[in-house]
C-alpha positions in Angstrom: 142.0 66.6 104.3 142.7 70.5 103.9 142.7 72.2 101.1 146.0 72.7 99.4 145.0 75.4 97.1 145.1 78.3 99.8 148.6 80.6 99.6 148.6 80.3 103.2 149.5 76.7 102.9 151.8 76.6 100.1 154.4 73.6 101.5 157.4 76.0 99.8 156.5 78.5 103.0 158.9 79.0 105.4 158.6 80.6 109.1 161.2 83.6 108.8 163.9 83.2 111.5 162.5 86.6 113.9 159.2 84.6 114.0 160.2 81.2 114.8 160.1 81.2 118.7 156.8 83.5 118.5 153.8 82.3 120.5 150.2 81.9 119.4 149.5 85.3 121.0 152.1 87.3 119.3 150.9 86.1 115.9 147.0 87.2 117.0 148.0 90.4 117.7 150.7 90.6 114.7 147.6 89.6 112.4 145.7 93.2 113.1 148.4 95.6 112.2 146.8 98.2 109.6 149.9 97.4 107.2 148.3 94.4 104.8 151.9 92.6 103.9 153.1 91.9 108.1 149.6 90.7 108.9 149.7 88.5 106.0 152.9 87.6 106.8 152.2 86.8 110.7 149.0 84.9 109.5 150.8 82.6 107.2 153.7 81.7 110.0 150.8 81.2 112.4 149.6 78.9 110.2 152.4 77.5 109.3 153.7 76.9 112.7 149.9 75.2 113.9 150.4 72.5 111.1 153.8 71.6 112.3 152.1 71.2 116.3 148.8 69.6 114.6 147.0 72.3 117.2 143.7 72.1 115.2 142.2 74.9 116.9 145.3 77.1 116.5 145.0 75.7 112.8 141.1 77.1 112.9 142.1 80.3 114.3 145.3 80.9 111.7 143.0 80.2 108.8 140.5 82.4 110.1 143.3 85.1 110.0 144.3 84.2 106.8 140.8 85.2 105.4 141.0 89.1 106.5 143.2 90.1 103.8 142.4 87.3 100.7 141.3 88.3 97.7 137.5 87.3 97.6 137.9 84.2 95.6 139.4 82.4 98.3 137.0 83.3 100.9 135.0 80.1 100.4 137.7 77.5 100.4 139.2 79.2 103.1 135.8 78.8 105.2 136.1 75.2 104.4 139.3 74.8 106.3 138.0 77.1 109.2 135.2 74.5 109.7 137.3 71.1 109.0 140.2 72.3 111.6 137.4 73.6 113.9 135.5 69.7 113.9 138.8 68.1 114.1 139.6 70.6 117.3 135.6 68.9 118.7 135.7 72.4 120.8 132.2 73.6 120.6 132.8 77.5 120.3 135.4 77.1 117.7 133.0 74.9 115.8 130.3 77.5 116.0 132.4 80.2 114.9 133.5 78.2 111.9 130.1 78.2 110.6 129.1 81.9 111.4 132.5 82.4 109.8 131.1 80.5 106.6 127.9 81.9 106.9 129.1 85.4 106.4 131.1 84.2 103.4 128.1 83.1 101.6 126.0 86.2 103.1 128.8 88.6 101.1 127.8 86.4 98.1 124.6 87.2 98.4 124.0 83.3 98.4 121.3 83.8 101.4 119.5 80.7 102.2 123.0 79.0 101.8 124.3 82.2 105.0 121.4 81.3 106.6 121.5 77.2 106.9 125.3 78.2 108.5 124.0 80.9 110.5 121.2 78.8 112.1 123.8 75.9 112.8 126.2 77.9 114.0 123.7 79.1 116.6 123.3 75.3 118.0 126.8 75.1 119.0 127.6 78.4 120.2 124.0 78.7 122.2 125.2 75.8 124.4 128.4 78.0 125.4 128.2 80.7 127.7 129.6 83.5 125.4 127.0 86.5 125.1 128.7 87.7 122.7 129.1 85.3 120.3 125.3 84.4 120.6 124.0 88.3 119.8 126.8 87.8 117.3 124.6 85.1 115.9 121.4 86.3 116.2 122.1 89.0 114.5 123.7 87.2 111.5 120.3 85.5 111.5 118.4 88.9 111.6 120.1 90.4 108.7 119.6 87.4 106.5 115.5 86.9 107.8 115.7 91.0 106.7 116.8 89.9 103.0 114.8 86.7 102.6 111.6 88.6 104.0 110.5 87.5 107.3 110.6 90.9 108.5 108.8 90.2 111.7 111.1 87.7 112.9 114.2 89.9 112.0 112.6 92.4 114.4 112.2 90.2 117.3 116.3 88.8 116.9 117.6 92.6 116.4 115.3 94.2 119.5 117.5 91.4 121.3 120.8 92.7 119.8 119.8 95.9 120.4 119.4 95.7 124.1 122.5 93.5 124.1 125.1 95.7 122.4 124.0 99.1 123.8 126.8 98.5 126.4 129.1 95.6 125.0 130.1 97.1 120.9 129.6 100.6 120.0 129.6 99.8 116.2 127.0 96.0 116.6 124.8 98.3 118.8 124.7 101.4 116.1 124.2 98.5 113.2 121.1 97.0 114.9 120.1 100.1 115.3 119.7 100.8 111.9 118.4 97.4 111.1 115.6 97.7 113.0 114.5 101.2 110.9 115.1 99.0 107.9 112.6 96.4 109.2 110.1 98.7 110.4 109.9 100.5 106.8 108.9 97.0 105.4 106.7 96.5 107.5 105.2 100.2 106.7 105.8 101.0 110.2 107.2 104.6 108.9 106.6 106.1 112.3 109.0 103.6 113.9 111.3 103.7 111.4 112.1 107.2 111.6 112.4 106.7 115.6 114.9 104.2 115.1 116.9 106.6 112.5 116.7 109.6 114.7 117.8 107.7 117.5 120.5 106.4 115.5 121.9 109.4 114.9 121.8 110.9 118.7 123.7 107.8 119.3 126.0 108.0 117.3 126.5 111.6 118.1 126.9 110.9 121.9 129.6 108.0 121.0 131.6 110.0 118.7 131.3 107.5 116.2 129.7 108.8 112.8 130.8 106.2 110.6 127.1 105.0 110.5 125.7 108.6 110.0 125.4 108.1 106.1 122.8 104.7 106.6 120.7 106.4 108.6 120.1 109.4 106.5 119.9 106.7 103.7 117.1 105.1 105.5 115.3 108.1 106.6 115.3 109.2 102.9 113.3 106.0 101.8 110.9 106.2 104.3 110.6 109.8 103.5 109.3 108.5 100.2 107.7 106.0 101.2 105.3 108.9 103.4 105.2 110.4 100.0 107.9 113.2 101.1 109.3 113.1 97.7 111.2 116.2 98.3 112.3 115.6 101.0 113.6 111.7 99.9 115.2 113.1 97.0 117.1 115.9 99.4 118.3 113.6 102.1 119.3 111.0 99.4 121.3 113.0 96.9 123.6 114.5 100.1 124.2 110.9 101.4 125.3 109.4 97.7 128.8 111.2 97.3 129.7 109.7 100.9 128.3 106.1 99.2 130.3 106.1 95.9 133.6 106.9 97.9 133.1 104.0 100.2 132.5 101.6 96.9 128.9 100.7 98.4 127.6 99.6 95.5 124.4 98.5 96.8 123.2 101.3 99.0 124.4 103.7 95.9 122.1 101.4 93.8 119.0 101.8 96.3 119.8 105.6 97.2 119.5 106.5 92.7 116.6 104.4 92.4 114.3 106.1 95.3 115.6 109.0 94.2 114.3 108.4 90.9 110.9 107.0 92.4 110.4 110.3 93.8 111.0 112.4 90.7 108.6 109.8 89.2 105.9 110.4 91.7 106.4 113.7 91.2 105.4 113.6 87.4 109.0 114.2 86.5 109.7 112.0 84.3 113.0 113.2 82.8 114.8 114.4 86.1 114.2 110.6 86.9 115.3 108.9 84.2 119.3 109.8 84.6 118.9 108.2 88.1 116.9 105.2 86.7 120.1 104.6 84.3 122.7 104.5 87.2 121.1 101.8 89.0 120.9 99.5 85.3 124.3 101.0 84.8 125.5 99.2 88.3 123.6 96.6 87.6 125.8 95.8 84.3 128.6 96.7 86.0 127.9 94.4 89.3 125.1 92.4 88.6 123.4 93.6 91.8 119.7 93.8 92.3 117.2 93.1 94.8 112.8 92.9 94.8 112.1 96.3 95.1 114.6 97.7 92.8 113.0 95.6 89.9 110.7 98.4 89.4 113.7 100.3 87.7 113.5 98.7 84.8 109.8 98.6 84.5 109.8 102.6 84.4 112.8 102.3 81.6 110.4 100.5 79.5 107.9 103.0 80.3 109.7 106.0 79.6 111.0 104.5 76.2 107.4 103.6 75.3 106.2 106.8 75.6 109.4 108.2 73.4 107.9 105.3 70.6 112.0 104.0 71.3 111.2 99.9 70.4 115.2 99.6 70.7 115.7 100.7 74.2 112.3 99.0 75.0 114.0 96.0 73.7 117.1 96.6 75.7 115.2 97.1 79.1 112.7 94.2 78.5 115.7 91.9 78.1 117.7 93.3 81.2 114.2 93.0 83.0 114.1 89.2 82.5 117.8 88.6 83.6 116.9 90.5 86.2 114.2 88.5 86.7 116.5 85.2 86.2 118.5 86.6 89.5 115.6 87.3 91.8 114.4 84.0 91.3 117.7 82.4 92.3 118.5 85.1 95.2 115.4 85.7 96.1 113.1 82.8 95.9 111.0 84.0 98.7 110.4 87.1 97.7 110.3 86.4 94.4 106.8 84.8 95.3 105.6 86.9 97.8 105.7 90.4 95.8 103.0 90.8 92.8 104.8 92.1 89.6 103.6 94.5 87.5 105.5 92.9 84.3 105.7 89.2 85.4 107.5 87.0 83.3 105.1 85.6 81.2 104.1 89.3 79.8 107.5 90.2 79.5 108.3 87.6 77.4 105.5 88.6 74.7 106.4 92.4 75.4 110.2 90.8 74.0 108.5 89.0 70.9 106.5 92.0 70.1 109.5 94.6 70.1 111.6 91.8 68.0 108.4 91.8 65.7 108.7 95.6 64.9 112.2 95.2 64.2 111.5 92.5 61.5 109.3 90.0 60.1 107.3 87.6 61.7 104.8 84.8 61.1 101.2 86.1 61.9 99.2 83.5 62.8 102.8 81.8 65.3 102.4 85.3 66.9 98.9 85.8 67.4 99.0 82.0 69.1 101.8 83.4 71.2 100.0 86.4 72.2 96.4 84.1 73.1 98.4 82.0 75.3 100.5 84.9 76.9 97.4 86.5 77.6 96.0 83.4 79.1 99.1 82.4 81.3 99.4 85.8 82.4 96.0 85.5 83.5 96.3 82.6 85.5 99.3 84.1 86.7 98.3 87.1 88.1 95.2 85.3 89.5 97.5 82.6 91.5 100.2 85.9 92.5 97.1 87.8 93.7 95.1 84.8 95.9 99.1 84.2 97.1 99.2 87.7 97.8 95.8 88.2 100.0 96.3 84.9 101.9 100.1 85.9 102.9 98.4 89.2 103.8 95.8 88.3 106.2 98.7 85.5 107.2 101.2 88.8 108.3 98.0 90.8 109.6 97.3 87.9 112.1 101.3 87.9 113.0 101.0 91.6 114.3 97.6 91.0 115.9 97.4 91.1 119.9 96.3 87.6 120.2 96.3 88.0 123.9 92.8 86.8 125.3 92.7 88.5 128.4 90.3 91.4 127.8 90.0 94.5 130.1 86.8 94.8 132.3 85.5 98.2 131.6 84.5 100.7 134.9 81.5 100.7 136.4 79.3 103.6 135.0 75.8 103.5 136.1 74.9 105.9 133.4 75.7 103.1 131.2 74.1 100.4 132.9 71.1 101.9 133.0 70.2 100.7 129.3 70.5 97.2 130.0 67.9 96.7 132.7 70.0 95.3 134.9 70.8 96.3 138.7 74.5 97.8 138.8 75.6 95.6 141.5 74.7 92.5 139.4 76.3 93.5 136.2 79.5 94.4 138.7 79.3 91.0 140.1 78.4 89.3 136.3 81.9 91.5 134.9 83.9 90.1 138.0 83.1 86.7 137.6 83.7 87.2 133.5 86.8 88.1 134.3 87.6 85.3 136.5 86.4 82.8 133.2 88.9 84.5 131.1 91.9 84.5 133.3 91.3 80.5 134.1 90.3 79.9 130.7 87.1 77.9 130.9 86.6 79.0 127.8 88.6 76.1 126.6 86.3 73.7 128.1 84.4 71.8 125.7 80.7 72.2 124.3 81.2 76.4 126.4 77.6 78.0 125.1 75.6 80.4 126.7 73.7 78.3 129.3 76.6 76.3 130.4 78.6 80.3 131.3 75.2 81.7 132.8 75.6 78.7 135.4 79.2 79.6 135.8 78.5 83.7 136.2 76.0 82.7 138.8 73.1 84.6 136.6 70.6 83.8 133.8 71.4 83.4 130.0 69.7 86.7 129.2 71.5 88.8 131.8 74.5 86.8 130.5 73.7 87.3 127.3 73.1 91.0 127.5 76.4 92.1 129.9 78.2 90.0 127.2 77.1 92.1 123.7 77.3 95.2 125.7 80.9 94.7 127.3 82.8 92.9 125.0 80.6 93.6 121.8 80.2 90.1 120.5 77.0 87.5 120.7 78.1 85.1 123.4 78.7 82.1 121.0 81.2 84.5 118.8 83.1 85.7 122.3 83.5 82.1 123.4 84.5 81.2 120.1 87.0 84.2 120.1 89.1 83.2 122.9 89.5 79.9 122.1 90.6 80.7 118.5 93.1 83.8 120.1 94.4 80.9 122.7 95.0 78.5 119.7 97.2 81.4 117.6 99.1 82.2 120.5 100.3 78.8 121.1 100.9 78.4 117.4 102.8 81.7 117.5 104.9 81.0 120.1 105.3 76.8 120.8 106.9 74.9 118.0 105.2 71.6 119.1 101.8 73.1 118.7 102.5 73.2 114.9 103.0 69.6 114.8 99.5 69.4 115.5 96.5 67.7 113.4 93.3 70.5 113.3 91.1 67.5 115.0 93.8 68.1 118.1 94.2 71.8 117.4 90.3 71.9 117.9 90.6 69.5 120.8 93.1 71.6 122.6 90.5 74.7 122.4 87.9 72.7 123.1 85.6 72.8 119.5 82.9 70.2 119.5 84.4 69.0 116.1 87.3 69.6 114.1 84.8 70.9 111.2 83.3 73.7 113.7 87.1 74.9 114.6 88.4 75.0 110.5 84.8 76.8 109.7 85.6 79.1 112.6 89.3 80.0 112.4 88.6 80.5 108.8 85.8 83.4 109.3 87.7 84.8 111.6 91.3 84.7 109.7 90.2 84.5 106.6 92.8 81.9 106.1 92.6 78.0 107.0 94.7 76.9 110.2 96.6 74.3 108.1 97.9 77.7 105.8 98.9 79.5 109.1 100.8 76.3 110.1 102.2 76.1 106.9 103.7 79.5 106.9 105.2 80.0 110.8 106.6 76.9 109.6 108.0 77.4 106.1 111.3 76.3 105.3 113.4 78.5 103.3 114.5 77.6 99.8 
């Protein structure tokens, strides 16, 4: 049944007589006039008037509607009636849109896994329609909540999509994957890309006579300026953009423009230029409860600077704000929460928290000093398990951007080269052809490949093999054959979902290992992580 709690649908509502014989259409229009009272108006007689017909998709629409000019409280329980009218309508579209619709909602929220379980449902239903638009729509709903829950990469791919896709369908969607993209690549420390993306913003912008994005991608040039330790510069671009910030009410940006700002005066040795900007981002964060991973830092320097002024009361303060901060992360942001190493992690801040408390007043020694030998161990362990994590999901992101792609390029012929080998020109020419040949039909794969069995199929000996082999693609034979099959393996795993089904015994079948011990030992020297730990993370669910 639908909600009753929604103004829209307050029974005591009546249709006002110059609207009564008004079609669908005239309401959909009537609902985007600038002038908040008639849309709300035309949105609750659309409604109104969609009950009466039991048109559920009209009903779906009218609530939809309703939601542009509700107070923020509603938003949720209005989304609920978006997607019950929209399943009682059974038109796919409509259903789709219901979830991006409540997707969004909980996006705004900052409730992200919650966006993205709508978001990636809302993509099954619209995908099987044949409305372009409302698919980029989709993927890039996905993109910007991948962006906040970490997986960087896989934001990239969606938003190059939306990118190509909006350049000649939405002005404003192509401008905002344009700057999503910078965003992404500065993650990824891809500073050079990121700045290409912010230029080109910028241009765009310029040529479409639209500058309402001009402010984010001066905002985002200014980080990665300090990220390139451009301090100057950071501080500069980001001090002009945060008048523009605070007018719009853009809490978060303003947050994230003060505290780079104040990283910069930090890196700088400045210590007390930074600190006024350090206390606008707590002072939002009071105010709004707003935070994210990186700006956790903040409060870390607080209790810095305070220690070094021998303050134990505003070190108490910021220790404390630190762990609610902490509290939120690990609610918002369980992903990242476990992918980023913290300086102060909990553990320590906890004793930093008894200690301060301690200097303010009495406390049992010997409780205390047990407090402290356990802190100390816990934080060990800690910081031992957040490292290992750390390194693994390193090497785990250095193997995502890797060129996996086993086709190798055959070098030119240079006699001057081949001299060294003692090998006539024309046969290392014919050896290099026929190498390329076992690549591109990858007999590589076939099992028990070793150096006699690819000497038979270059038409040569195994030292001639051998020797074209270390000089042209730099490996011993046994590590170039074991090479491509690994590099076939990770692309499949990369890009095939039912590869990652896969055991490791049919993993090492597929590239053709003798055992499934000798493809483990292998991927694992080369990767430096085990397959099952690759598999573990393409796959991940998010919490």
């Amino acid at each position: 049944m639908l909600s009753q709690k929604n103004v829209a649908q307050r029974s005591d509502f009546k249709i006002p007589d110059s609207l009564k014989n008004k079609d669908y259409s005239y309401f959909s229009n009537g609902v985007q006039v600038k002038q908040k009272l008639r849309a709300t108006l035309y949105a609750k007689s659309w409604l109104s008037k969609s009950k009466s017909e039991q048109n559920w998709n009209q009903i779906a629409l009218a609530y939809r509607a309703t939601m542009y000019n509700a107070d923020k409280t509603q938003l949720l329980s209005y989304s609920d009636s978006v997607l019950i009218a929209a399943k009682k309508s059974k038109d796919i579209a409509l259903i789709g849109t219901a979830y991006l619709t409540k997707g969004i909602v909980h996006y705004d929220r900052k409730e992200h896994t919650k966006a993205l379980d709508n978001y990636l449902i809302a993509d099954k239903y619209i995908s099987q329609t044949d409305d372009s638009y409302a698919i980029h729509k989709v993927k890039y709903a996905i993109a910007q909540t991948k962006y906040y829950l970490g997986f960087y990469h896989e934001a990239i791919a969606l938003l190059k999509e939306c990118f190509k896709y909006f350049e000649s369908e939405n002005d404003r969607a192509y401008l905002n994957s344009i700057h999503s993209l910078g965003l992404c690549y500065n993650k990824v420390n891809n500073y050079k890309l990121s700045s290409y993306y912010n230029k080109l913003g910028l241009e765009e912008s310029k040529k479409l006579g639209n500058s309402e994005m001009d402010a984010y991608f001066n905002h985002s040039e200014g980080i990665n300026h300090y990220y390139k330790k451009e301090y100057t510069q950071a501080i500069t671009k980001l001090k002009k953009v945060l008048p523009g910030l605070k007018n719009k009410n853009d809490f978060a940006n303003e947050t994230v423009a003060n505290f780079y700002i104040a990283k910069s005066y930090w890196d700088l040795k400045q210590h007390n230029q930074a600190l006024p900007f350090l206390l606008k981002v707590d002072k939002i964060f009071v105010e709004e409860k707003y935070t994210r991973p990186d700006l956790r830092e903040n409060f870390e320097l607080l209790i810095d600077f305070y220690k070094n002024q021998n303050n134990i009361a505003l070190q108490l303060v910021y220790t404390k704000r630190l762990l609610e901060v902490d509290s939120i992360l690990a609610k918002n942001y369980k992903y990242l929460s476990r992918k980023i190493f913290k300086v102060y992690d909990t553990k320590k801040l906890q004793l930093d928290n008894l200690e301060l408390e301690k200097s303010t007043g009495s406390k049992n020694q010997i409780i205390y000093i047990l407090i402290v030998l356990f802190s100390i161990i816990t934080a060990f362990l800690v910081f031992k398990h957040y490292r290992s994590k750390k390194y693994y999901r390193q090497k785990f992101e250095e193997l995502m951007e890797s060129n996996t792609d086993s086709q190798k390029t055959i070098p030119l012929n240079n006699n001057s080269e081949n001299v060294d080998l003692d090998i006539n020109p024309e046969v290392i020419a014919m050896i290099l052809k026929k190498l390329e040949k076992f690549e591109k039909n990858k007999k590589y794969l076939e099992k028990d490949m070793n150096l006699s069995r690819l000497s038979a199929l270059l038409n040569t000996n195994s030292k001639y093999a051998g020797k074209v082999i270390s000089k042209y693609r730099g490996q011993r034979t046994i590590d170039y054959i074991s090479d491509l099959k690994l590099k076939h393996i990770i692309t499949l795993l990369k890009n095939e979902n039912k590869y990652r089904l896969y055991t490791n015994e049919a993993l090492g079948e597929e590239a053709g290992f003798s055992s499934t011990q000798n493809f483990t030992r292998a991927f694992k020297k080369q990767t430096k992580i085990s397959p099952t730990y690759f598999i573990q993370q393409l796959q991940k669910p998010i919490q």
